[in-house]
C-alpha positions as CSV (number, residue, x, y, z in Angstrom):
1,X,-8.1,-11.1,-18.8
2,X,-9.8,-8.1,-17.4
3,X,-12.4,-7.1,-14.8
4,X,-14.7,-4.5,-16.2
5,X,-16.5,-2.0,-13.9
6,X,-20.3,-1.9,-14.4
7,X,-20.8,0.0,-10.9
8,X,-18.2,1.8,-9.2
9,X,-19.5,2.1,-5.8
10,X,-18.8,4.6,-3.2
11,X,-14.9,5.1,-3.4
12,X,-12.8,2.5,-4.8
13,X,-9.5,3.0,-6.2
14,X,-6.9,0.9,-7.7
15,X,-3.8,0.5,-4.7
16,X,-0.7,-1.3,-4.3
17,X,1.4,-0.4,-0.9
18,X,2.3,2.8,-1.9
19,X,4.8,5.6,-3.6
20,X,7.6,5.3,-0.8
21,X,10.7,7.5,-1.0
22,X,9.5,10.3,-3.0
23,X,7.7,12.7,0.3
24,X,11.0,14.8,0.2
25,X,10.3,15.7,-3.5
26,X,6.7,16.6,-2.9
27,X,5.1,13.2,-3.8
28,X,2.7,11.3,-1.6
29,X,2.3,7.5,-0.9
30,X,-1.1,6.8,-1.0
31,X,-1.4,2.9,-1.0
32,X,-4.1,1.1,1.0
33,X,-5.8,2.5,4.2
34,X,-5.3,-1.0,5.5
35,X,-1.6,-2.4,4.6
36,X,-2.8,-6.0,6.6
37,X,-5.5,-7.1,4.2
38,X,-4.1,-5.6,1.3
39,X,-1.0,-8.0,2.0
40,X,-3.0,-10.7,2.9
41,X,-5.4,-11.1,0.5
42,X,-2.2,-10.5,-2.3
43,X,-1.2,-13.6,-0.3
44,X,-4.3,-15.7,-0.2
45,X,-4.4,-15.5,-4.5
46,X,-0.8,-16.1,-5.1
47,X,0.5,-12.6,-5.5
48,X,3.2,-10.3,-5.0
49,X,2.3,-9.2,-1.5
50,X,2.7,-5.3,-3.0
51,X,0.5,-6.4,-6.2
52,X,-2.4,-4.0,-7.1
53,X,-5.4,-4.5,-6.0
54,X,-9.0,-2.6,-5.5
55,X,-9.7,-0.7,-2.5
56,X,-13.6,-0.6,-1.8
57,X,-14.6,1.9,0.7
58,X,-18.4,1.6,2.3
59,X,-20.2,0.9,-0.3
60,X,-18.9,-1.7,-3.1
61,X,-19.0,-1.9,-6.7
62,X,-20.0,-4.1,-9.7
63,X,-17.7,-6.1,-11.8
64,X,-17.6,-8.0,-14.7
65,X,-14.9,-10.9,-15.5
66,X,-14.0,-11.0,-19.4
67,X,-12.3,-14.8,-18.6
68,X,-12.3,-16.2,-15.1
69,X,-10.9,-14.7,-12.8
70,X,-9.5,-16.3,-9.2
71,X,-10.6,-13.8,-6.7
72,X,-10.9,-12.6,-2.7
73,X,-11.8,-10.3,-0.3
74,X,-10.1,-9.2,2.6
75,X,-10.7,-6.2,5.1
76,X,-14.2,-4.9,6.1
77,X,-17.3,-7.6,5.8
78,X,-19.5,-7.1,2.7
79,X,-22.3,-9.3,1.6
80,X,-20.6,-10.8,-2.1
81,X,-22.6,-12.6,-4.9
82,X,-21.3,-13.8,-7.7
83,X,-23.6,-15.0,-11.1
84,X,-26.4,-13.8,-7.7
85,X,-25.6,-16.5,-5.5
86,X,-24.1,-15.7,-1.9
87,X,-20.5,-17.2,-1.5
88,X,-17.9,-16.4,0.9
89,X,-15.6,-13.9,-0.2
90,X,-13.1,-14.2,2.4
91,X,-12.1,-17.7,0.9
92,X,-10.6,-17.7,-2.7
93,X,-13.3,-17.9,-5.2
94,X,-13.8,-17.6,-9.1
95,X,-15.5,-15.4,-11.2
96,X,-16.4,-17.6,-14.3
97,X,-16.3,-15.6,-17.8
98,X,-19.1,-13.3,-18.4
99,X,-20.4,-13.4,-14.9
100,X,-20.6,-11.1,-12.3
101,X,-19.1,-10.2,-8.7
102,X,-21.5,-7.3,-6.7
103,X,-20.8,-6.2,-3.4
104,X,-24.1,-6.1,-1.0
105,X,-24.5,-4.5,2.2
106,X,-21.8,-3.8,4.5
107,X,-21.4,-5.2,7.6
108,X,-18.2,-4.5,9.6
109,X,-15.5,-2.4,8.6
110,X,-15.1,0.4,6.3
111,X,-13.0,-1.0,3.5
112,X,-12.1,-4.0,2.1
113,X,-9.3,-4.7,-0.6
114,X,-10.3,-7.4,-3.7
115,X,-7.5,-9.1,-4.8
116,X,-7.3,-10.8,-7.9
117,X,-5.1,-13.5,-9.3
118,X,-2.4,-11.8,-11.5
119,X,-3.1,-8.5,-9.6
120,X,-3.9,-5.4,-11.9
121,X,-1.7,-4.1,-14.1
122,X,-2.8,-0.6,-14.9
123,X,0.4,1.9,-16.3
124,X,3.3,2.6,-13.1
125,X,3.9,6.0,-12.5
126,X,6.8,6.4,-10.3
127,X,7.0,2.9,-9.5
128,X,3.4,2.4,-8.1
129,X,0.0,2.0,-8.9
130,X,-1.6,3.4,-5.9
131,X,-4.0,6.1,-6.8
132,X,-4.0,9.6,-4.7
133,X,-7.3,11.2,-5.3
134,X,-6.7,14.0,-3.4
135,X,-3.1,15.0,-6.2
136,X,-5.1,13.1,-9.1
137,X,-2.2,10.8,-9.1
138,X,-1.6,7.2,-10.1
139,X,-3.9,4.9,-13.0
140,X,-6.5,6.3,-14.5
141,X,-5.4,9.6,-14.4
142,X,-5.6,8.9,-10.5
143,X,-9.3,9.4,-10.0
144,X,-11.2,6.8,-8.3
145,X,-12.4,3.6,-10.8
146,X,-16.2,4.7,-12.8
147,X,-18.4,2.4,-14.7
148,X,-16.9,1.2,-18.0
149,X,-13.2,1.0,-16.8
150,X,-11.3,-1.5,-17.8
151,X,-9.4,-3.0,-15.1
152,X,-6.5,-5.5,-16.9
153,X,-5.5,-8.4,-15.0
154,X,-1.7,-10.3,-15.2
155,X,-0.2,-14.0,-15.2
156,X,0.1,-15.5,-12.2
157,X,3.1,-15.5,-10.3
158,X,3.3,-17.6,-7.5
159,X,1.3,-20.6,-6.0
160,X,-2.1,-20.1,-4.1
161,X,-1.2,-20.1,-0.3
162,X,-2.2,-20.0,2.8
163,X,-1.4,-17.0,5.5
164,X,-2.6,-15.6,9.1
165,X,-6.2,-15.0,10.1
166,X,-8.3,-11.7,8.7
167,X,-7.6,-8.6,11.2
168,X,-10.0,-8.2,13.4
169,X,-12.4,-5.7,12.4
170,X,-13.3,-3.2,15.1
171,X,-17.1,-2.5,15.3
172,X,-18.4,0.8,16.2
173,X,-14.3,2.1,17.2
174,X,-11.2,1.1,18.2
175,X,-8.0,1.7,20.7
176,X,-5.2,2.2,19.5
177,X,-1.3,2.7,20.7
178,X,0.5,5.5,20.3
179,X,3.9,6.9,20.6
180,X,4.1,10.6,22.2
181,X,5.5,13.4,19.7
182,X,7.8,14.3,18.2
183,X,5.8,17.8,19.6
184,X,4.6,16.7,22.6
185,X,6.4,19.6,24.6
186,X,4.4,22.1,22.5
187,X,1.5,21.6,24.5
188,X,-0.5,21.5,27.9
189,X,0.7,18.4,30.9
190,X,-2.9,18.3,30.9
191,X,-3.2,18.4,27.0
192,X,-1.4,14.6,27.2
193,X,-3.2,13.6,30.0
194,X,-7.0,14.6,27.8
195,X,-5.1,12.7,24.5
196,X,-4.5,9.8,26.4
197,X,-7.7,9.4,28.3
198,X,-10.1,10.6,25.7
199,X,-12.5,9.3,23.3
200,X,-12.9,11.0,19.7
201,X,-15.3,10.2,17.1
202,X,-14.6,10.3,13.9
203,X,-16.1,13.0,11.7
204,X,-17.9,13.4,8.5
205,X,-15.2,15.7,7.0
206,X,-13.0,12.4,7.3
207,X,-11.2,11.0,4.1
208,X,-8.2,8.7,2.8
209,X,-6.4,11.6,3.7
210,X,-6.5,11.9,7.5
211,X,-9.6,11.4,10.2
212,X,-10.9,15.0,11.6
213,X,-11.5,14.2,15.3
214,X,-14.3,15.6,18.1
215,X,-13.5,15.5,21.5
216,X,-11.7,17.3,24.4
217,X,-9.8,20.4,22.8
218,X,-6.3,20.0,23.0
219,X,-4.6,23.0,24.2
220,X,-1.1,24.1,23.2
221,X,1.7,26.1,25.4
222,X,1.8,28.6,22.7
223,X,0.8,29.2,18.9
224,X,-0.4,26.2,16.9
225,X,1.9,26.8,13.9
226,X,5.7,25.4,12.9
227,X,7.7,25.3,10.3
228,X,6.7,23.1,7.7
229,X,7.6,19.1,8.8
230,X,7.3,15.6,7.1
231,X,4.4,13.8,8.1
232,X,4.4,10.0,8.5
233,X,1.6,8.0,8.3
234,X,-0.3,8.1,11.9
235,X,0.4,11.4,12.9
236,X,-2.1,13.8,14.9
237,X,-1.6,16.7,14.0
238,X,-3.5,19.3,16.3
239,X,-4.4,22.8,14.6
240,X,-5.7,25.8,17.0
241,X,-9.0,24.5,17.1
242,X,-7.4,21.7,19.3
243,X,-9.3,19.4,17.8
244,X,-6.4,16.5,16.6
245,X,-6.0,15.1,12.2
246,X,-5.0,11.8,12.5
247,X,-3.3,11.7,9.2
248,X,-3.8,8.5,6.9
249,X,-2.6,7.4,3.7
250,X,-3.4,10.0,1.5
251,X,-1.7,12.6,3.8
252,X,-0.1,16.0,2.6
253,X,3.9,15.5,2.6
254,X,4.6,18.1,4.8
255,X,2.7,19.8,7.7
256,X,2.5,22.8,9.7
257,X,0.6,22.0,13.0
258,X,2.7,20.0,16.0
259,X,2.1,16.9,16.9
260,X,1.1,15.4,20.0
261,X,1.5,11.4,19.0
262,X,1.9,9.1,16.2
263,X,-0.2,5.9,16.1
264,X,2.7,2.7,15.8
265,X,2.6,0.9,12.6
266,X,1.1,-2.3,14.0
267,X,-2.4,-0.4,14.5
268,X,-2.8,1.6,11.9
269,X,-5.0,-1.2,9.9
270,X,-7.2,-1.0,12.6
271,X,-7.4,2.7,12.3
272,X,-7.9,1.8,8.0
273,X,-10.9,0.0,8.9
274,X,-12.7,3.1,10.8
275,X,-16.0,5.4,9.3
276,X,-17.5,8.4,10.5
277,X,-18.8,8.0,13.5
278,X,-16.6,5.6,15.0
279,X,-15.1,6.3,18.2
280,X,-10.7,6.7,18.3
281,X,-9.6,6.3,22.0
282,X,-5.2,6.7,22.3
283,X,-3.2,4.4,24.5
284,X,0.7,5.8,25.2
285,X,3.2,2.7,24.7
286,X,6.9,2.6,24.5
287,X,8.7,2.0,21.1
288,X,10.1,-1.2,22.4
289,X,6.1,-2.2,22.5
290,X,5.4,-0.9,19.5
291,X,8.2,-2.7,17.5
292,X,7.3,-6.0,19.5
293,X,4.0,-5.4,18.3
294,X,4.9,-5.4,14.5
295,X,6.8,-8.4,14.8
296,X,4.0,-10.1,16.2
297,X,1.8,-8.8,13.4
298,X,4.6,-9.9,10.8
299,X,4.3,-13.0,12.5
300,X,0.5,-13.3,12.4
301,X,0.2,-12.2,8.8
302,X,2.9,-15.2,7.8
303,X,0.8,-18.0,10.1
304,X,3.9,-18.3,12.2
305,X,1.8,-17.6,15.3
306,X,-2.1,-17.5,15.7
């Protein structure tokens, strides 16, 4: 069984949650933009919730079904036809043999993640099959999926199930909380006091690999430069121009600007689901909050709790 590209789209690249434990070495995670729908659509089809999957970014491709194929779509709202006919993607839904899915006009969100039963089961490198773009790592010789790939799809695993509502989908931005540092004392009291009662918009130069932000300049105490650091998902880095990288999935390893805050775990999908020209705004919480706020995600995503 196979889905077979006939139009790539904009940007969409084979992902499972990522190449953890390798940063010291050099080696980046990549993995999904939004770990939330990417888990639960994996859930909604009866896979492995780390099961690869495609990540579609703003504009959607064209696929083909060699056998039938049991399929969703979770994340960002796109029109979906299959054989032409509307159905709702957000509900498991099959692809009969020969026919095929398209994705239509977007209409919330940024990216989407289409699970399919068996997930995908390109060649593991390093344990993963998430694709960095930006290192050319991953399937496909970690470039992005083109018309005439051959996407090969495996048995199924486990029994279809249910799981927690979609994430909400922001519309036109988002707030989301942060943690300060670790580099806070690098910069200006009034530096925080801008970050933390600011809005940005997201730019054009924006990518997988971190959101360039426009907004109130960010000033610093003294140089913008430090040794090299590891850089976890959510950090905002803020070069000289002041203007602060919120850095996403396909982030260098290391990094040589300081940072002012880190955006908690809980809201990063929300941050997944933003384009250019979206508006960012940064709420300061405690890391009590933030981990309360995972376990209520956890929570969410397993339909223990609406």
């Amino acid at each position: 069984m196979a889905l077979v590209v006939v139009r790539s789209g904009m940007l969409t690249t084979v992902q499972d949650l990522g190449r953890w434990g390798r940063q010291g070495s050099g080696v980046p995670v990549a993995g999904p933009m939004d770990t939330y729908s990417h888990r639960r659509a994996n859930r909604l089809v009866g896979n492995p919730e780390d099961a690869a999957a495609l990540e579609i970014t703003l504009i959607g491709p064209e696929l083909e079904a060699s056998d039938a194929a049991t399929c969703v779509v979770s994340g960002a709202h796109f029109d979906v036809t299959v054989s032409g006919e509307p159905i709702d993607a957000s509900r498991p839904f099959v692809v009969p043999e020969g026919e095929r899915l398209r994705f239509g006009s977007r209409r919330k969100g940024a990216r989407a993640t289409l699970a399919v039963r068996g997930g995908i089961v390109l060649p593991l490198l390093m344990g993963s099959r998430s694709t960095s773009v930006v290192s050319r790592m991953g399937p496909l010789g970690g470039r992005p999926v083109a018309a005439g790939d051959v996407l090969p799809i495996g048995p199924a695993v486990y029994e279809m199930g249910s799981c927690g509502p979609a994430l909400l989908i922001p519309e036109g931005g988002a707030r989301v909380r942060c943690l300060r540092g670790p580099h806070d004392g690098m910069f200006a009291a009034t530096a925080l006091e801008t970050f933390f009662t600011s809005r940005y918009l997201v730019t054009v130069q924006s990518n997988r690999m971190g959101y360039r932000l426009d907004g109130p300049a960010l000033r610093h105490l003294s140089g913008a430069d430090i040794l090299s650091d590891a850089t976890p998902i959510g950090s905002l880095q803020v070069p000289a121009s002041g203007q602060p990288i919120l850095l996403m999935a396909d982030r260098q390893t290391t990094g040589g600007y300081p940072r002012i805050a880190t955006v908690i775990t809980a809201d990063l999908p929300l941050a997944g689901q933003l384009a250019p020209g979206d508006w960012i705004e940064f709420q300061e919480c405690t890391r009590d909050e933030a981990v309360q706020a995972l376990r209520r995600q956890e929570a969410v995503l397993a339909g223990e709790t609406a």
